[in-house]
Phi, psi and omega in degrees: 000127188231131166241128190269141169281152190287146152315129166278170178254113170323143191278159165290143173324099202242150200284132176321140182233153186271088206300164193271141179293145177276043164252016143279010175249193194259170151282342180278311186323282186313318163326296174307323179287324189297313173279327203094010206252009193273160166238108191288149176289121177294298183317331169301288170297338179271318202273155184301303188250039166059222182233126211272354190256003211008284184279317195239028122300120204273025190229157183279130195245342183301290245270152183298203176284302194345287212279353159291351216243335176284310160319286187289014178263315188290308170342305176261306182304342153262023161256349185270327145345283200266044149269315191289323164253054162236128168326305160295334183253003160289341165298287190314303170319336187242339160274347121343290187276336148334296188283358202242328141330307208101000216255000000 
């Protein structure tokens, strides 16, 4: 029996956004972007009407979608770093591919 996933519907569209000038931002926010030290906002870069907190938001408002979609990529390949180095849970991983052997 093969069962098909239902069609998705696409999500909406969201219109390229431009980063905010920086005298829309805090000084630290610009400090941290300046350095390289930031966390870009998903709501500025992902959403239509952007991020609802502006000025007093504590996430980088500088940076494009790029350089957020470069953030959650850095994001997970360093949880899978420290996933590979713990100890349990490379056990569960391995008593995992054991049981899935037959093993």
């Amino acid at each position: 029996l093969v069962m098909s996933a239902a069609p998705v519907a696409p999500g909406p569209v969201v219109p390229p956004v431009k980063p905010a000038d920086p005298s829309e931002v805090s000084a630290e926010t610009l400090e941290k972007h300046e350095k390289g030290e930031c966390k870009p906002c998903a709501y500025f870069s992902q959403k239509a009407d952007g991020c609802r907190q502006g000025k007093d938001c504590p996430f980088c408002h500088l940076c494009d979608r790029e350089a957020f979609k470069a953030f959650k990529k850095k994001q997970k390949r360093t949880a899978r770093e420290a996933a590979g180095k713990n100890p349990e849970a490379q056990e569960k991983r391995e008593a995992k591919k054991q049981k899935q052997s037959g093993g």
